[in-house]
N, C-alpha and C positions, 0 to 999 in steps of 0.2 A: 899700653896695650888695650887698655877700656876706652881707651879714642880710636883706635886700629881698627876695634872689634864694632862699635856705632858706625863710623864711615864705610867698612863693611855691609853692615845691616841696613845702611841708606842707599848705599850702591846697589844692592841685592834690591830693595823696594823701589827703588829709583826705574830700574832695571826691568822688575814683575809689571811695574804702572807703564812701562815704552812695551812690552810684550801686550800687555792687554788693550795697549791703544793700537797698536798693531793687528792683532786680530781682530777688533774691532773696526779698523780699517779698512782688513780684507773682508769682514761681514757684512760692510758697507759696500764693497767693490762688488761682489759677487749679489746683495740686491740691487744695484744698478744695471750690472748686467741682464739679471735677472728681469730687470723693469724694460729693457729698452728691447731685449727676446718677447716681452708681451706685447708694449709697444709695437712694435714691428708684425706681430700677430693679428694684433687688432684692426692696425691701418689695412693690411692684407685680406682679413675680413669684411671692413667696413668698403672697400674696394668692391671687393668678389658679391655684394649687398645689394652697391651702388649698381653694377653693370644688372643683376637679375634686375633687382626696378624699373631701371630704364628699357631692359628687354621687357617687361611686363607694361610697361606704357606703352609703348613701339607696338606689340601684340593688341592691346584693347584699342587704339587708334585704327590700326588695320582693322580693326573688325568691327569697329563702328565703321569705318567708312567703305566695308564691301557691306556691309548690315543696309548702308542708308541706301549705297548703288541698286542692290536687289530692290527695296521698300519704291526707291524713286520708278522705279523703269514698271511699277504697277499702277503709275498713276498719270493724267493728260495734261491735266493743269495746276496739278498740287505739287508743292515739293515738301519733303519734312525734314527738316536737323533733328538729329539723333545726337548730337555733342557740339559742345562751346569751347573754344579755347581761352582757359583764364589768364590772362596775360601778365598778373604779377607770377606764377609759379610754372607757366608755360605747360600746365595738365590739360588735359583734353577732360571734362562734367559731362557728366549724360544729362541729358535734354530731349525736351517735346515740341521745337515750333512746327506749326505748319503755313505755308503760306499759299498764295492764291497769283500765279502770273508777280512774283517776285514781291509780294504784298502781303504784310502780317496782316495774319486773320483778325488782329484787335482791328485791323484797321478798313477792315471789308463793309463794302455794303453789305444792307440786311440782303440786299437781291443775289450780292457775290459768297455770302452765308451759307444760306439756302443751298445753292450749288456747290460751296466746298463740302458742304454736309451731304449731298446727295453722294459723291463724286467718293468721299470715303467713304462713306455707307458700302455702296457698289463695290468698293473695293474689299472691305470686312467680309462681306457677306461673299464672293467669290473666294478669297483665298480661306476662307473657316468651311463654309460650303452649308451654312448657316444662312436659309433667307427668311426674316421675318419682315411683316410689316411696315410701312415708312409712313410716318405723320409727317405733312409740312407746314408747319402755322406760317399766317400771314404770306400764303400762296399767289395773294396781288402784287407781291412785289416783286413775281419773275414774270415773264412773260413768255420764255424760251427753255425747256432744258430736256436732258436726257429724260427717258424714260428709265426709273431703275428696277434695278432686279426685284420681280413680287408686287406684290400686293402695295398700290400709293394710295394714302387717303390724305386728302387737302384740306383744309380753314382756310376760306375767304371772307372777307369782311367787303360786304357790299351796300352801301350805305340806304337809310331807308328802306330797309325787308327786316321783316323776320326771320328769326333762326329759322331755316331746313337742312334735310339730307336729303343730296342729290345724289344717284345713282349714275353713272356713265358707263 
């Protein structure tokens, strides 16, 4: 009977220890469920993330380049980039070049300078409605150019004279 009643109480433990692994099993089952509902949440999210983004590139791409359309159609022989496309991440940088008849301004004569500088100036000062003054140093090295808005005052360097102010 005291073998009966152990085999019994092994059965009974035996028993309690497959119930607790069992519910531990369904506590296990219902956090995977539970993981693969967030999973599933997330990816949904990270989705719904992705398309705003790409709608938010899309959006500032447009509008740099009506931005640059407007900027370009106030100018005759300037043009400016207002954005670079970086080509490992495919995003459109804001940027400043300007150039001169398809010619970075690093790479302008001092005479093609001179007139990309007048040529923006002109343009500032029209679309602000702001006209001050224009200095042009080193005035011998054009020969040709618009007349700009307001008041021009020049430096030329003419060899053998003394400094004066000429009035015209």
């Amino acid at each position: 009977m005291l073998k009966e009643v152990e085999e019994m109480e092994n059965t009974i433990l035996e028993n309690e220890r497959q119930l607790h692994e069992h519910d531990r099993i369904d506590k296990l089952d219902k956090e995977v469920k539970q993981a693969k509902e967030d999973e599933k949440k997330v990816r949904e999210s990270l989705n719904e993330s992705t398309f705003i983004i790409d709608a938010i590139k899309d959006f500032e791409a447009k509008e740099a380049e009506l931005q640059a359309e407007k900027v370009q159609g106030l100018f005759e022989t300037l043009s400016i980039k207002l954005s670079d496309l970086v080509k490992s991440t495919g995003e459109m940088k804001p940027t400043f070049e300007i150039k001169m008849d398809d010619k970075e301004y690093v790479k302008l004569s001092t005479a093609e300078k001179i007139l990309a500088g007048l040529e923006l100036r002109n343009v500032l000062s029209q679309e602000s409605g702001l006209v001050a003054p224009c200095f042009v140093d080193n005035a011998e090295s054009i020969t040709k150019f618009k007349q700009p808005i307001g008041q021009l005052i020049t430096a030329t360097v003419v060899g053998g004279k003394k400094l004066e102010v000429v009035n015209e």
